[in-house]
C-alpha positions in Angstrom: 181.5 172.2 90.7 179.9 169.7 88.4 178.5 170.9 85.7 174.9 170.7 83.6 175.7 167.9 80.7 173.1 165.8 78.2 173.4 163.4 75.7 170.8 162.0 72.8 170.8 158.3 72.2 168.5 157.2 69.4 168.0 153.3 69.6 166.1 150.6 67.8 163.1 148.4 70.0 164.6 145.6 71.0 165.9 143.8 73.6 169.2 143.8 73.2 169.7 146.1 76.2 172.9 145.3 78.0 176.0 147.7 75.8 173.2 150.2 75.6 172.4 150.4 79.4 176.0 150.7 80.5 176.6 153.3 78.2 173.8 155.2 79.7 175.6 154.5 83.2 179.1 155.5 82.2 179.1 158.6 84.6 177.5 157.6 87.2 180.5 155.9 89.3 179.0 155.0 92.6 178.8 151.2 92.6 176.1 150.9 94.9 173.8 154.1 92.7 174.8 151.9 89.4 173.3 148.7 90.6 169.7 150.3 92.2 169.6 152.4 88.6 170.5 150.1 86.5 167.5 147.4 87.1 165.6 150.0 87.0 166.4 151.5 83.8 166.1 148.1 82.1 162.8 147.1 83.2 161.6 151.1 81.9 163.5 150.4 78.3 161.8 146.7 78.5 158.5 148.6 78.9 159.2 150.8 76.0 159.8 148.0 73.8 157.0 145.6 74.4 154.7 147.7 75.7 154.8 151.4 74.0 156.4 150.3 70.9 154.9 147.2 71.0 157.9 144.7 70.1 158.0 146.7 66.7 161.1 146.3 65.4 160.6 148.9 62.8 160.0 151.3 66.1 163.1 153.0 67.8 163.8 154.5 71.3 165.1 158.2 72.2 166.7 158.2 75.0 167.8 161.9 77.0 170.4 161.3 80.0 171.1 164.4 82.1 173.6 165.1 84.5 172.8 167.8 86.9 175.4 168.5 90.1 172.4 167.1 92.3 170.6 164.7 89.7 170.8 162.0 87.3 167.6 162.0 84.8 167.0 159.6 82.0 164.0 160.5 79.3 163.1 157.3 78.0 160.4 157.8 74.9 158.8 155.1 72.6 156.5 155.8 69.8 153.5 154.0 71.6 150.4 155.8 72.1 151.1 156.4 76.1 150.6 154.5 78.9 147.2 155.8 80.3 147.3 157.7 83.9 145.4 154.8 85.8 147.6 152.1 84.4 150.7 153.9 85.9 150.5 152.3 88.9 153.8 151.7 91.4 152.3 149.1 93.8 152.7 145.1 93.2 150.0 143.1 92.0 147.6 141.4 94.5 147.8 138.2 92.7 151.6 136.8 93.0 151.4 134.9 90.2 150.2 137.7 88.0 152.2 138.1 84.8 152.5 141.8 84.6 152.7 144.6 86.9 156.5 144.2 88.7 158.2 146.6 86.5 156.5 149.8 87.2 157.0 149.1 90.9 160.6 148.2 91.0 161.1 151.5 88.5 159.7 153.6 91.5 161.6 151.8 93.9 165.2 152.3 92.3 164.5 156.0 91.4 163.7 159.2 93.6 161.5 160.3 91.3 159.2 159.1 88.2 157.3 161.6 86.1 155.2 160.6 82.7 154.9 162.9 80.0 151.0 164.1 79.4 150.4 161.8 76.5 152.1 158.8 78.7 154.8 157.6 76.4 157.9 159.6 77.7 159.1 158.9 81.4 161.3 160.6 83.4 163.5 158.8 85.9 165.6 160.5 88.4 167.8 159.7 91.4 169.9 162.1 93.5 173.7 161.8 93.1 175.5 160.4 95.8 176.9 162.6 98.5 
């Protein structure tokens, strides 16, 4: 049986994403779960940066992973002031051509399940391991 296992990744803003989001990956191993997670994880951590920690440099990211025997959870925390409740919306824009508004939907489409922290600058993504 699979076992309850964390880790603690402390990271600067920036958007230099790549290393860090396959180490976050390491232990998934499904293919197909790596791929749907893994845009999704960038466009959170892309969120964190330019939009909680807005593109401050001097700002940093914590980032939790958890593995679970039936979940994989990442805590993804900038030092923003929060994303408010009404903003956190998971549908597409109306306008196609709008410049914002993609990322929060294609998070809730590659994750079972997206929580926000009170204050709004902590999300929770999780998907159900493979069978």
């Amino acid at each position: 049986m699979r076992s309850f296992r964390w880790a603690d990744f402390i990271l600067p803003s920036t958007l230099q994403l790549a290393p860090f989001i396959k180490l976050l990956l390491e232990p998934v191993g499904c293919k197909r779960t790596i791929d749907r997670i893994e845009l999704g994880l960038h466009e959170a951590l892309v969120n964190a940066v330019l939009h909680g920690n807005e593109g401050d440099p001097e700002k940093s990211l914590r980032v939790r992973r958890i593995m679970t025997p039936n979940w994989l959870i990442w805590q993804i925390q900038d030092q923003g002031k929060g994303i408010p409740a009404s903003s956190r919306i998971s549908t597409l824009p109306i306008e196609l051509d709008a410049e914002n508004g993609r990322g929060l939907f294609l998070i809730h489409q590659c994750f079972d399940d997206v929580r926000w922290s009170r204050t709004g600058n902590r999300l929770q993504l999780a998907a159900k391991r493979p069978a």
